[in-house]
Short mmCIF file of the C-alpha atoms (twelve columns), coordinates in Angstrom:
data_MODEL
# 
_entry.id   MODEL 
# 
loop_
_atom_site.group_PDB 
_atom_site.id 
_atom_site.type_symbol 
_atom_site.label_atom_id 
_atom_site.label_alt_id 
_atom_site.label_comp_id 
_atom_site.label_asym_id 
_atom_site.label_seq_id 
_atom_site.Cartn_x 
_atom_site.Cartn_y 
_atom_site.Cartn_z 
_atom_site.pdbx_PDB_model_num 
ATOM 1   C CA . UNK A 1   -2.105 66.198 21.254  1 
ATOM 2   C CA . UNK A 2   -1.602 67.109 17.528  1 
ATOM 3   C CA . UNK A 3   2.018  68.267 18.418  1 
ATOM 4   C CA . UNK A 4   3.072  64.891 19.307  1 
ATOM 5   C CA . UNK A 5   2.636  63.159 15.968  1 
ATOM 6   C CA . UNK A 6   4.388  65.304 14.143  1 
ATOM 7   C CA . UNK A 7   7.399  65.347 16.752  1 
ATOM 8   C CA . UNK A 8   7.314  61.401 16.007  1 
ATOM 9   C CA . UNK A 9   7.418  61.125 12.202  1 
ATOM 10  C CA . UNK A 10  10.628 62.571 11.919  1 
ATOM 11  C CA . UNK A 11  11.985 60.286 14.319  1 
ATOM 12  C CA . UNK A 12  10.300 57.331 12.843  1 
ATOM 13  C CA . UNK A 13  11.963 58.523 9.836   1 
ATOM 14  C CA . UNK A 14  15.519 58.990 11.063  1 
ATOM 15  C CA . UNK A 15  15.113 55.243 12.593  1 
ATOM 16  C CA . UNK A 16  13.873 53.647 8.971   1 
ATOM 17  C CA . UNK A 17  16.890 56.127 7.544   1 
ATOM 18  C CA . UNK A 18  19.268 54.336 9.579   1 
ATOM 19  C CA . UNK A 19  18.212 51.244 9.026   1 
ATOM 20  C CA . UNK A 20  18.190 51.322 5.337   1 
ATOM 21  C CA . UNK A 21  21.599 52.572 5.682   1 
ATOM 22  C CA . UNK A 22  22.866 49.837 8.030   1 
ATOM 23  C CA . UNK A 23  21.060 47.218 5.194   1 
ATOM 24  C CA . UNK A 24  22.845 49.320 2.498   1 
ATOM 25  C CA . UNK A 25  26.630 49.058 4.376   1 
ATOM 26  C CA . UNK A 26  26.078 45.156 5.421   1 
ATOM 27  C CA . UNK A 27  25.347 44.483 1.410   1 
ATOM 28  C CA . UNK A 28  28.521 46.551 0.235   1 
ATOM 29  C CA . UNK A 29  30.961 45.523 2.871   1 
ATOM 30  C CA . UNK A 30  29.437 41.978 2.837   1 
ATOM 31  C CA . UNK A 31  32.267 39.690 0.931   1 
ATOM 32  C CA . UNK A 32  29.537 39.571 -1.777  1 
ATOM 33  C CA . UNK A 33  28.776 36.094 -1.388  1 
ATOM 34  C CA . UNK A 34  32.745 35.493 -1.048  1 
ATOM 35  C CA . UNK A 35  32.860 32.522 -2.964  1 
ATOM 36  C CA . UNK A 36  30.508 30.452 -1.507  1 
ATOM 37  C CA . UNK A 37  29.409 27.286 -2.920  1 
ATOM 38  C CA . UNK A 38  25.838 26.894 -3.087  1 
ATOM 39  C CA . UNK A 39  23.161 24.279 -3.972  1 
ATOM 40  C CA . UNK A 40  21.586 24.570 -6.929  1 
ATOM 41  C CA . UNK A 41  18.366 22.929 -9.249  1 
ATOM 42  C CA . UNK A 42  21.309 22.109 -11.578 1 
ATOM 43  C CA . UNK A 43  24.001 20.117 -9.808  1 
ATOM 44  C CA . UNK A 44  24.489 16.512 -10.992 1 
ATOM 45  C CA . UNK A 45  22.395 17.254 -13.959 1 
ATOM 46  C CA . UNK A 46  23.868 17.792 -17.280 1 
ATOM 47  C CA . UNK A 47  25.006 21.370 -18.237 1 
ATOM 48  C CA . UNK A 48  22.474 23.456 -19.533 1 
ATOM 49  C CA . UNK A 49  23.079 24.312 -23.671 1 
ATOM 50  C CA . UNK A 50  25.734 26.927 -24.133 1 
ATOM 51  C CA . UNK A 51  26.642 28.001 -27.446 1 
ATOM 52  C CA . UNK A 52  26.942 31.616 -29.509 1 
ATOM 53  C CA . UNK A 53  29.514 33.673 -31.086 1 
ATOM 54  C CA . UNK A 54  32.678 34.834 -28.669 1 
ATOM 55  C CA . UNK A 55  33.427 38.290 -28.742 1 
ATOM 56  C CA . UNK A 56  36.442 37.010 -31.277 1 
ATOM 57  C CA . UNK A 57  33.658 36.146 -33.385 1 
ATOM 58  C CA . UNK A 58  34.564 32.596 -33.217 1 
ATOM 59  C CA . UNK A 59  31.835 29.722 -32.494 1 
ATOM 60  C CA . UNK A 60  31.508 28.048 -28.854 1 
ATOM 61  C CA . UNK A 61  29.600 24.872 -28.290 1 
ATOM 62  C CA . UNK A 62  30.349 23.658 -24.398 1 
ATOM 63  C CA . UNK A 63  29.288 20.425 -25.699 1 
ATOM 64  C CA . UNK A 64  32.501 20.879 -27.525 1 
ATOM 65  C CA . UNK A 65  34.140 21.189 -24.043 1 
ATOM 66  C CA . UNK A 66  33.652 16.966 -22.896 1 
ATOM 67  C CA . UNK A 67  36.858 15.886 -21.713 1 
ATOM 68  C CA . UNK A 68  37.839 18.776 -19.978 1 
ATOM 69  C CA . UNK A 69  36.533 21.040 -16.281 1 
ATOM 70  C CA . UNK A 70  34.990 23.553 -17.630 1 
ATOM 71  C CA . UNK A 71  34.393 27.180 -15.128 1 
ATOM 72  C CA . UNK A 72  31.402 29.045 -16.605 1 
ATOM 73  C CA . UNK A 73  31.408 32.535 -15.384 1 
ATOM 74  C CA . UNK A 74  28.542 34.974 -15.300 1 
ATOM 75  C CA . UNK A 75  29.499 38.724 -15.133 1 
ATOM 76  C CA . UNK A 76  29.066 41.938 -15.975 1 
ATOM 77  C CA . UNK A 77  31.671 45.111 -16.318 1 
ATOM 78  C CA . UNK A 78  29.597 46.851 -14.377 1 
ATOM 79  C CA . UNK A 79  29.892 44.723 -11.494 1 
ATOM 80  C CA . UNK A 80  32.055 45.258 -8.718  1 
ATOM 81  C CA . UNK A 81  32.587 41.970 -7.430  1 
ATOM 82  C CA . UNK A 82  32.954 40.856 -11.019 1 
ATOM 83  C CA . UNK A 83  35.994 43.477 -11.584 1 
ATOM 84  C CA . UNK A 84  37.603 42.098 -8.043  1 
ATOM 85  C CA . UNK A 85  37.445 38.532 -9.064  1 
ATOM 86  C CA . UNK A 86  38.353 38.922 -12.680 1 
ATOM 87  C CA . UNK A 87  42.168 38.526 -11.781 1 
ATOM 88  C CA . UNK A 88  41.481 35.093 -10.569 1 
ATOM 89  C CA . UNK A 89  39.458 34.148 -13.812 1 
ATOM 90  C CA . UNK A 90  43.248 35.507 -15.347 1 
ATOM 91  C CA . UNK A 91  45.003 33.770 -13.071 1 
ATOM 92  C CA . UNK A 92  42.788 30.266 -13.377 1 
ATOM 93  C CA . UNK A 93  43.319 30.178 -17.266 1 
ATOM 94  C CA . UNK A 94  46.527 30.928 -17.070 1 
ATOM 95  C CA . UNK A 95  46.784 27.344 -14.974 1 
ATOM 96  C CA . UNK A 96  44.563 25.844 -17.634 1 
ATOM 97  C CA . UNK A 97  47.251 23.971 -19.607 1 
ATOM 98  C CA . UNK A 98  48.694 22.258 -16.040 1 
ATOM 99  C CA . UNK A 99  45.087 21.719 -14.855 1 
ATOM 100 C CA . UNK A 100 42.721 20.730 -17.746 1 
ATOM 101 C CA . UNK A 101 40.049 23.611 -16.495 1 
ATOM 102 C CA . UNK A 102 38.870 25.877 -19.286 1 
ATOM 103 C CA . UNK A 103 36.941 29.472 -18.476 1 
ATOM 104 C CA . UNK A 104 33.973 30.488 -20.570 1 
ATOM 105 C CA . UNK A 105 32.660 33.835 -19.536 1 
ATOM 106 C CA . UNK A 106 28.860 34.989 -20.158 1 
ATOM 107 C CA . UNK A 107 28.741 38.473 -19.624 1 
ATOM 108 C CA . UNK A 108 24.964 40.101 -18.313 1 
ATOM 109 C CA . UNK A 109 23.558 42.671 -19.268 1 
ATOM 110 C CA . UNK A 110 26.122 44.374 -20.813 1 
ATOM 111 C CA . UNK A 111 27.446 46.079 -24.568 1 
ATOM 112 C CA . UNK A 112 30.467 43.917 -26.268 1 
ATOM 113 C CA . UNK A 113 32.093 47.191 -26.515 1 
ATOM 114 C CA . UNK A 114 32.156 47.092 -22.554 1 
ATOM 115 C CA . UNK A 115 33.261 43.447 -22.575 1 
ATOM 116 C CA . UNK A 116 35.697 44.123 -25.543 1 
ATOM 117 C CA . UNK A 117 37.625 47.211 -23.326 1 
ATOM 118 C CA . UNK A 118 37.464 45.269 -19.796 1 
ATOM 119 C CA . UNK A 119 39.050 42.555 -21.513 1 
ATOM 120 C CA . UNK A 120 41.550 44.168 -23.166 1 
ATOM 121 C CA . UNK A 121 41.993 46.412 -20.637 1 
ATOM 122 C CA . UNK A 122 42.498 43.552 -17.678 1 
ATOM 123 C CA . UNK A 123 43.542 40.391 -19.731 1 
ATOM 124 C CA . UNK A 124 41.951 37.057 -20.219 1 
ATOM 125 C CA . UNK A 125 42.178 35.268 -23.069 1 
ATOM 126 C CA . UNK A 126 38.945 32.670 -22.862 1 
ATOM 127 C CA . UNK A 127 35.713 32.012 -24.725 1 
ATOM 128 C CA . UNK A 128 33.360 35.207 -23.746 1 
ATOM 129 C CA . UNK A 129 29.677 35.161 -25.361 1 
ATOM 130 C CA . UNK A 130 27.657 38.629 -24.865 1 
ATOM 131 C CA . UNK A 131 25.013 38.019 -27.516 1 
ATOM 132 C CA . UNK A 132 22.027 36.632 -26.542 1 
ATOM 133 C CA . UNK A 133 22.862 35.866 -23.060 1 
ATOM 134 C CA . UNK A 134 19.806 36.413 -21.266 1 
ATOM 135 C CA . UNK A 135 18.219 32.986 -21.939 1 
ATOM 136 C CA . UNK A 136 21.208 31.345 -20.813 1 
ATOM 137 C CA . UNK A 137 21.401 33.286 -17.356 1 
ATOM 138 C CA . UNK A 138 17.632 31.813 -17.174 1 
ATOM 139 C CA . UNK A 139 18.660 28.044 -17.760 1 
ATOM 140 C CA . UNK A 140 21.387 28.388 -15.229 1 
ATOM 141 C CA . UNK A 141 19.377 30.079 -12.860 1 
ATOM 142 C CA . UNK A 142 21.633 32.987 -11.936 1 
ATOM 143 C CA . UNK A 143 20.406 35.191 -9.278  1 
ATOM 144 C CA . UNK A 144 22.947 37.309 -9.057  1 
ATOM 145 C CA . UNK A 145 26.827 38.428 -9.970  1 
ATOM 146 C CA . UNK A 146 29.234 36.753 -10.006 1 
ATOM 147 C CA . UNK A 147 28.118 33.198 -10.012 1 
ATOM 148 C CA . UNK A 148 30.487 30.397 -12.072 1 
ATOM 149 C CA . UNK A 149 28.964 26.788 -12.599 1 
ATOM 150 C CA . UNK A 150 32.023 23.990 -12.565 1 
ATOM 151 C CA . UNK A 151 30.852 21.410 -14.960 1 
ATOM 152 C CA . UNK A 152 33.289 18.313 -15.084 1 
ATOM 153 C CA . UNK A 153 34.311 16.221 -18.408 1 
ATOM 154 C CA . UNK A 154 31.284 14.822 -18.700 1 
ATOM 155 C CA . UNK A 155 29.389 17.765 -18.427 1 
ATOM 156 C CA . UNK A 156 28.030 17.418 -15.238 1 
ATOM 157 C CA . UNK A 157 27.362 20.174 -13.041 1 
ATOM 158 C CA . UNK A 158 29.105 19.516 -10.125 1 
ATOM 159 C CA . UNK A 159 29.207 22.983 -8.180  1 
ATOM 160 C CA . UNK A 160 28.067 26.423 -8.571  1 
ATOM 161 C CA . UNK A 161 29.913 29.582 -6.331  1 
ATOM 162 C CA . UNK A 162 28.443 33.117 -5.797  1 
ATOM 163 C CA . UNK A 163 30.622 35.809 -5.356  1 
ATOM 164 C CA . UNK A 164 33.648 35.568 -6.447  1 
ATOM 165 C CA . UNK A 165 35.941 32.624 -7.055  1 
ATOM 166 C CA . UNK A 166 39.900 32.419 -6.354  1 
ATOM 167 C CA . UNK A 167 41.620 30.339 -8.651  1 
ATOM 168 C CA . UNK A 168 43.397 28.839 -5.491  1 
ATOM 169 C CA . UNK A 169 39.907 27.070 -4.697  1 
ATOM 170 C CA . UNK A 170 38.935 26.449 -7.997  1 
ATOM 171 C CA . UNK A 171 41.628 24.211 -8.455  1 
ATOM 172 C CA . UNK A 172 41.305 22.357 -4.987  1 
ATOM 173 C CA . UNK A 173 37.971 21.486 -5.986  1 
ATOM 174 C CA . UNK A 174 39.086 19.885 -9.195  1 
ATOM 175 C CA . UNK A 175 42.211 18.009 -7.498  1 
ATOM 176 C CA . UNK A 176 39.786 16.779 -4.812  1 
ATOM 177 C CA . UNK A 177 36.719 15.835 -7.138  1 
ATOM 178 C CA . UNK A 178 39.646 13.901 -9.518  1 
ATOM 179 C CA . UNK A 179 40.925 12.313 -6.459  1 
ATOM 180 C CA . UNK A 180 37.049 10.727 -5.279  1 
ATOM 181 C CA . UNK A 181 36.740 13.048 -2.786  1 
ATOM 182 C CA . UNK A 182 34.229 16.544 -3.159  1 
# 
């Protein structure tokens, strides 16, 4: 009867094995929260602070912002899903001058040499803070990455997304909040 156990842990352990590994593939192929809009503590409360030094070692204030959609992005180099999106970020700034949205990019966890290459590497010509950021990912309650908070001209927080945004439904979002509608 000693045999038996032993026959069965290995088993046991191919079953967890696959398992895990299942888990493992449904996170990675999952559309990492595919732009999702989610609820959050924040929405239709004021903006938490956001102010620092941009990696162009200028001075941002988002209270500065009022008057204006602001998208502020949380990301990381590092991050996959942050890579994949940042084309849209591109693309969404690139609209700002037809649209009135402006992108301000916190970057997690990460070196401003990273930030400083990705960027120049990829484009994007925005506010991006990457000193100091870890208290701000606290007040906006960011759980993971990507997640961008849309804040409106008054500095409201009217949505947050996880995963990553397109600039297609950025920008319906705006035109139907503008129009009355959300």
């Amino acid at each position: 009867m000693s045999a038996a156990p032993s026959r069965r842990a290995p088993v046991i352990a191919g079953i967890v094995g696959v398992a895990v590994l299942a888990l493992v593939l449904l996170f990675v192929v999952s559309p990492s929260g595919g732009e999702s809009k989610v609820t959050s503590p924040l929405l239709g409360k004021l903006a938490p602070e956001l102010a620092g030094t941009t990696l162009a070692g200028d001075s941002f204030n988002l209270d500065s912002e009022r008057g204006q959609w602001v998208l502020v992005n949380f990301f990381a180099t590092w991050c996959p899903p942050c890579v994949a999106e940042h084309p849209e970020l591109v693309k969404l700034d690139e609209l700002s001058s037809s649209t009135g949205l402006s992108v301000v990019s916190v970057a997690f966890d990460d070196s401003s040499t990273n930030v400083e290459k990705f960027f120049a590497d990829n484009g994007g010509d925005w506010p991006v803070l990457t000193s100091d950021t870890g208290t701000v990912s606290l007040d906006y309650g960011v759980k993971g990455l990507p997640e961008s908070f849309l804040i409106d001209p008054a500095g409201t927080v009217v949505a947050k997304f996880e995963g990553g945004i397109t600039a297609e439904s950025v920008q319906q979002y705006v035109a139907r909040s503008t129009a009355g509608g959300s």
